[in-house]
C-alpha positions in Angstrom: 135.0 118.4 72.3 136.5 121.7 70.6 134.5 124.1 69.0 136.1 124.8 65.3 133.8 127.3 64.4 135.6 130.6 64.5 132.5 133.3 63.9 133.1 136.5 66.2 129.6 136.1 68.3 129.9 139.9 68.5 129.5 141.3 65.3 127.3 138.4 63.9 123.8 137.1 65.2 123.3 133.1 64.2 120.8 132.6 61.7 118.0 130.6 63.4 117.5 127.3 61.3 114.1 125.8 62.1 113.7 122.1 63.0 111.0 120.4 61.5 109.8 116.7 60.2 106.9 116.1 58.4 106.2 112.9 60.1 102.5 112.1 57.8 100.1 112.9 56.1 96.9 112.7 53.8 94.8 114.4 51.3 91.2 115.0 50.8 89.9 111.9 52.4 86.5 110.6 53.0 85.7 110.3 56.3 82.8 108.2 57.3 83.6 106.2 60.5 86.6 108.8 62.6 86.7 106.0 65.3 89.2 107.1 67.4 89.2 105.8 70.6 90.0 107.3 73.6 92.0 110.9 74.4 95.3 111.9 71.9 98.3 113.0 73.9 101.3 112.7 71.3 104.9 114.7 71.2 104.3 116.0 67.4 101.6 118.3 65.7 98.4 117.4 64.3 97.3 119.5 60.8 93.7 119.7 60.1 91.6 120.7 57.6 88.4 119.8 56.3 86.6 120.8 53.2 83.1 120.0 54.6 81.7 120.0 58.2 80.9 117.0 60.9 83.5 116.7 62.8 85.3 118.5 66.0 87.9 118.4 68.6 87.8 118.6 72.3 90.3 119.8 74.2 90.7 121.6 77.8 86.9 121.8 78.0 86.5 123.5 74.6 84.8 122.6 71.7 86.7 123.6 68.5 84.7 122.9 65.0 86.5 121.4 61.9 85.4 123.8 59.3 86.3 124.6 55.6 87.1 128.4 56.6 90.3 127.5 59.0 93.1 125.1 59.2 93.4 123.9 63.0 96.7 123.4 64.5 96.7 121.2 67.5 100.3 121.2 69.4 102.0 118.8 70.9 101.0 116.8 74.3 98.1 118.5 74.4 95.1 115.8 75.8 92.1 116.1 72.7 89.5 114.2 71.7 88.4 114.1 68.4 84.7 113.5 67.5 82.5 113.0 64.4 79.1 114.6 63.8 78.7 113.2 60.0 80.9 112.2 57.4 83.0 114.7 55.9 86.1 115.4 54.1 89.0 115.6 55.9 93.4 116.3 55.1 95.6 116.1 57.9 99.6 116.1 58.7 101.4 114.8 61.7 105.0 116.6 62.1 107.1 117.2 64.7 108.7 120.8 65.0 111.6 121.2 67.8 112.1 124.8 69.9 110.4 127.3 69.8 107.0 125.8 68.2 106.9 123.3 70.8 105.9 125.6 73.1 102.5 126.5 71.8 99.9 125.6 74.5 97.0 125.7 72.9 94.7 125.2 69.9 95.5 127.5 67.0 93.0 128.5 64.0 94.4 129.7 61.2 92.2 131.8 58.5 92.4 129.0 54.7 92.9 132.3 52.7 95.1 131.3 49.9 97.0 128.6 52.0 94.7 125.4 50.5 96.7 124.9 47.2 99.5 123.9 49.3 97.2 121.6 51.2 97.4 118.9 48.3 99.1 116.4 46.1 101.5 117.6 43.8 102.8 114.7 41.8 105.2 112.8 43.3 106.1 112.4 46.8 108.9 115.1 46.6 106.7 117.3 45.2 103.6 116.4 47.9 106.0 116.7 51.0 108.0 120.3 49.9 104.0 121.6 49.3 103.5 120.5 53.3 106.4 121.9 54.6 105.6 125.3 53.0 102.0 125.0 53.9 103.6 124.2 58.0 106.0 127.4 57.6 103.2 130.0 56.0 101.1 128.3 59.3 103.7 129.4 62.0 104.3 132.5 60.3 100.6 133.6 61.1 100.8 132.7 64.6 101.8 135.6 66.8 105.0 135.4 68.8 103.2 136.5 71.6 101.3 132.5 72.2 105.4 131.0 71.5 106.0 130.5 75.3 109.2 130.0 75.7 110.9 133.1 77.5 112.9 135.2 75.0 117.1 135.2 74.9 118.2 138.8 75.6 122.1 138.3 76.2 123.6 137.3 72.7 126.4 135.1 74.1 123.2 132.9 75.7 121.8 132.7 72.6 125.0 131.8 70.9 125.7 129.0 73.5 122.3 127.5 72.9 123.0 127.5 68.9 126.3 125.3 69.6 124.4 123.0 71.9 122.3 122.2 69.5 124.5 121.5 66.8 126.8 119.5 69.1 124.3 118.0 71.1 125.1 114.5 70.0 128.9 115.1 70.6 130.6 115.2 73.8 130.4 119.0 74.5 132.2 120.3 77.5 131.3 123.2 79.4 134.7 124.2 79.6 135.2 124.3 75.7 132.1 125.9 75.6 132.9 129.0 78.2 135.6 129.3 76.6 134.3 129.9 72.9 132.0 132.5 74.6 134.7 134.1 77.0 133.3 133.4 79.8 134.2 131.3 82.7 131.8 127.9 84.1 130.5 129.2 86.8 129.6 132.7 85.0 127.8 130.8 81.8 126.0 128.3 84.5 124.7 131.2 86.1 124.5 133.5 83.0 122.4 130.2 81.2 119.8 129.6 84.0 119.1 132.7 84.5 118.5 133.1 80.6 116.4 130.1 79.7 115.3 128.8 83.1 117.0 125.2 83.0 120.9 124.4 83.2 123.5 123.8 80.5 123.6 120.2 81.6 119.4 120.0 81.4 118.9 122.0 78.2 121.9 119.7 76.6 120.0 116.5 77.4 116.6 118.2 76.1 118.1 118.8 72.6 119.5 115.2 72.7 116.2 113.9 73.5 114.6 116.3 70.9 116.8 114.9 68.3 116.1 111.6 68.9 112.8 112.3 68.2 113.2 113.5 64.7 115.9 110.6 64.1 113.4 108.0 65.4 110.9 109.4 62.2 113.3 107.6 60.0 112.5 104.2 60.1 116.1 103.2 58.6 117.8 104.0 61.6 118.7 101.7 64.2 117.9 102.4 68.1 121.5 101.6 68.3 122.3 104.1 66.0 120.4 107.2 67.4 121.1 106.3 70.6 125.4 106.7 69.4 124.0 109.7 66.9 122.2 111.4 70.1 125.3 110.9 72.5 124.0 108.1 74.5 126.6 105.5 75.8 124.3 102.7 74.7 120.7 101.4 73.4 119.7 101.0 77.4 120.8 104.3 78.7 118.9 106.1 75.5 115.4 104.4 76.0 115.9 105.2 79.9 116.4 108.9 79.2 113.7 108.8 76.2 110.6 107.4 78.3 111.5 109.8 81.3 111.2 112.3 79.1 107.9 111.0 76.7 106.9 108.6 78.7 106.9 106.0 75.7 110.0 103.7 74.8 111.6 104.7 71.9 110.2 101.5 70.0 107.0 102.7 71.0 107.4 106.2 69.8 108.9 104.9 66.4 105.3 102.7 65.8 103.4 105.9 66.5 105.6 108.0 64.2 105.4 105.7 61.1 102.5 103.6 61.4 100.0 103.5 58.7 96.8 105.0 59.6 93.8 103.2 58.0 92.1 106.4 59.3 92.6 109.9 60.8 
């Protein structure tokens, strides 16, 4: 596919737009009975904060209390278990957030401070979800970059190649179109690419295809037929394949964890 956009790559850096679905949430509930079976493994954040003690979450042989003085930020596919001491108050938010915020590895606690007033209802559910999404932004922004894993982009024209993949990632992108936006040849970007990010242009593609679907499948109006064309899959059979290799879940399985109802948290 031809790349129409015509920015000069060396006299402009892309802006970086961050990818993020609140997936759900709720506010200020009473928690008596947190029966959750089991150990949570799941591809999208879990938001926590609780206005009273009683509760904590295990994870990698640490104990991490639920306490009114931090909001805990568990990342994705990391194994936790949560457990409950005696009743208590508890808000939480499930959202998915693509590259770089998937590459926390660990457990963040983040000082309350003045962040609580956006950790409520606002009205309507406009209102309610824009005051989550700036409460998840203000949360990332007092994470240091330092505990982002992912191995930083030095060479610009990298950078730029992985900005178009991800905008075209559901489209038929050729390598060749793509060298050539960047003035490059193939082989020189292959090379150039791995050595930059660590995985191929054909592996880092299918990751941001994958990664999209995920955010898509959040929308319970689409069709598996649908994100599998909007992701660039042939068909419905080679999506799901690719999906479960990657989350090991079916995409209709994915979908029911995404936008279930929870009668509890």
């Amino acid at each position: 596919m031809p790349i129409s956009y015509r920015e000069d790559i060396t006299k402009k850096r892309w802006m970086y737009c961050p990818e993020i679905r609140l997936v759900k949430y709720n506010i200020d509930m009473e928690i008596r009975h947190w029966d959750v079976p089991g150990k949570r493994n799941n591809p999208f954040f879990y938001c926590y904060w609780n206005k009273t003690p009683g509760a904590e979450i295990c994870a990698g042989g640490k104990v991490y209390p639920l306490t009114p003085e931090y909001i805990m930020l568990i990342p994705p596919n990391l194994e936790h278990s949560p457990i409950q001491k005696a009743p208590f108050n508890h808000s939480f938010i499930h959202f998915i957030a693509l590259s770089p915020f998937d590459s926390l590895n660990s457990i963040e606690l983040i000082p309350v401070k003045e962040y609580t007033h956006l950790f409520r209802q606002c009205g309507s559910e406009a209102r309610t979800s824009l005051s989550l999404y700036a409460l998840i932004f203000e949360l990332f922004l007092q994470i240091p970059e330092e505990h982002f894993g992912r191995r930083q982009i030095r060479d610009e024209r990298i950078f730029h190649a992985c900005r178009l993949i991800s905008l075209y990632c559901g489209q038929n992108l050729q390598l060749d179109d793509l060298a050539k936006k960047l003035n490059m040849s193939v082989s020189n970007l292959c090379h150039l690419f791995k050595q930059e990010t660590g995985v191929s242009p054909i592996r880092y593609t299918m990751e941001r295809r994958l990664e999209k679907a995920l955010i898509l499948l959040g929308d319970s109006r689409l069709s598996m037929e649908e994100i599998a064309e909007k992701t660039g899959f042939a068909d419905r059979y080679h999506f799901s394949k690719a999906f479960k290799s990657r989350y090991a879940a079916t995409p209709v399985q994915m979908r029911k964890a995404l936008v279930s109802p929870l009668p509890f948290e």
